[in-house]
C-alpha positions in Angstrom: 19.6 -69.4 150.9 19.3 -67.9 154.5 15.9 -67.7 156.8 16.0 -64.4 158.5 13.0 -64.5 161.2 10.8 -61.0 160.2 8.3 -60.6 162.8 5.7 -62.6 164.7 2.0 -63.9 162.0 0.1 -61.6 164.7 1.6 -58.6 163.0 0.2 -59.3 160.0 -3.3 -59.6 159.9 -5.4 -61.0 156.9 -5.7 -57.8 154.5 -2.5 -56.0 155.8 1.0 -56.0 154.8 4.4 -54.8 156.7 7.3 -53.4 155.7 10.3 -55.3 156.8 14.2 -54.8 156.2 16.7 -57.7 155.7 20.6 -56.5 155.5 19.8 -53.9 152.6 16.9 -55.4 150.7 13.4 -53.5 152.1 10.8 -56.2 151.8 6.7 -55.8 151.6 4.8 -58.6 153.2 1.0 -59.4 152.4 -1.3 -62.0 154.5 -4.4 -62.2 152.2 -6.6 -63.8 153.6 -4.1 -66.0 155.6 -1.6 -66.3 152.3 1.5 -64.8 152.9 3.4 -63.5 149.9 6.9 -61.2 150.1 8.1 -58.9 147.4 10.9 -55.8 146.6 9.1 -52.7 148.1 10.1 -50.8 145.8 8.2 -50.3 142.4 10.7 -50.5 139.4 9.0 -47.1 137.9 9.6 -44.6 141.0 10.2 -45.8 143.8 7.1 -46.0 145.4 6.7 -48.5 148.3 4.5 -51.2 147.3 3.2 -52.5 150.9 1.3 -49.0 150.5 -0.4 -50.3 147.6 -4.1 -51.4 147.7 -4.5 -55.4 146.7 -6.7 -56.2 144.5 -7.0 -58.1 141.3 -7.0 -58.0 137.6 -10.5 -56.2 135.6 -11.5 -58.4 132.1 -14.4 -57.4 130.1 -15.5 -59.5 127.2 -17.3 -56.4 126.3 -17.9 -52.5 127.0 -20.2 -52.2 129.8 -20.0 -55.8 131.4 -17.0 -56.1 133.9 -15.8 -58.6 136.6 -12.7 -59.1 139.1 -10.4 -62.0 138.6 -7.9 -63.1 140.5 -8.8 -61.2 143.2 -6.3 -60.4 146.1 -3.5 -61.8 143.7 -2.2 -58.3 142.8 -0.9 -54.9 144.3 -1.1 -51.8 142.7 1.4 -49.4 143.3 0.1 -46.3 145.4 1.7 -43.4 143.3 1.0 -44.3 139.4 -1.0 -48.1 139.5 1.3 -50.2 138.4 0.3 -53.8 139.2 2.6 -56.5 140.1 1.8 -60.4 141.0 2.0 -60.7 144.6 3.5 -64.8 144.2 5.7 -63.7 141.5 6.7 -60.1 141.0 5.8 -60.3 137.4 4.3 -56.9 135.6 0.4 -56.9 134.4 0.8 -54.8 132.0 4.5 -56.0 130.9 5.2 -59.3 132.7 8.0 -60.2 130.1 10.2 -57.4 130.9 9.2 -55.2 134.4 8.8 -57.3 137.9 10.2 -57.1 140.6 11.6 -59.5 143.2 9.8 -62.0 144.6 10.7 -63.9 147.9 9.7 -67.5 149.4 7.7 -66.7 152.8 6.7 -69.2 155.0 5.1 -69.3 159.0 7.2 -71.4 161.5 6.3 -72.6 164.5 8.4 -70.3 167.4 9.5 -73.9 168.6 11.0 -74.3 165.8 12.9 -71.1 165.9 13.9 -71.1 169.3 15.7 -74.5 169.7 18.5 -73.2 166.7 21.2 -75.8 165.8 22.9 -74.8 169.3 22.1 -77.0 172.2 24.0 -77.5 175.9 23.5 -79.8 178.7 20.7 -78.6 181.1 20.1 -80.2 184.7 17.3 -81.2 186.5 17.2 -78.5 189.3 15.1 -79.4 192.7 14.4 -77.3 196.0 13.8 -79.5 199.2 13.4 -78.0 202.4 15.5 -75.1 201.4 18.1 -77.1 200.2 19.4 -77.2 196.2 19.2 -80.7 194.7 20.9 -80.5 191.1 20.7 -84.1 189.4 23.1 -85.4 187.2 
């Protein structure tokens, strides 16, 4: 497995989501409500990209008439023919045995972290003193 830095948090508000491409895979990004979750941007049925989709969550009734929301900002609903899909793991509502799509591990890094890399050299202390260089080894 490879980390592939996407784009800054800041670009992803709470109760956005971006559109990213890595190599060949196009990737949809949600931050809701500070959770970040990745999946395929492309909905299995036709193609539609899901980081258009509203989030939202999943309708019960225990009866006609008397409705409520659970799991609410857990699923996206594709914008052309609502299909829903589990944002943490790509799995269908309606079909979660057979339809998802993929699902990808997301995670915020400190930029610290990022810049460092595994590559280091040997830096110098550099001074200026009365307009003359003083490097210190």
């Amino acid at each position: 497995m490879s980390e592939h830095v996407v784009c800054r948090l800041d670009e992803i508000p709470a109760g956005s989501s971006k559109r990213v491409t890595v190599g060949k895979r196009d990737i949809a990004i949600f931050n809701v409500g500070g959770r970040l979750s990745a999946i395929a941007n492309r909905c299995p049925h036709e193609g539609a990209q899901l980081c258009l989709g509203k989030v939202t969550g999943v309708v019960r009734a225990d009866r006609p008439g008397q409705y409520r929301m659970e799991r609410e900002g857990e699923m996206v609903r594709c914008p052309w023919h609502g299909w829903e899909f589990d944002l943490e793991t790509g799995k269908s509502y309606c079909d979660p045995q057979r339809l998802k799509v993929k699902a990808f591990d997301v995670a915020v890094k400190p930029g610290s972290d990022l810049v460092e890399g595994p590559y280091t050299i040997e830096t110098y202390e550099v001074q200026v003193r009365d307009s003359y260089v003083v490097l210190t080894l």
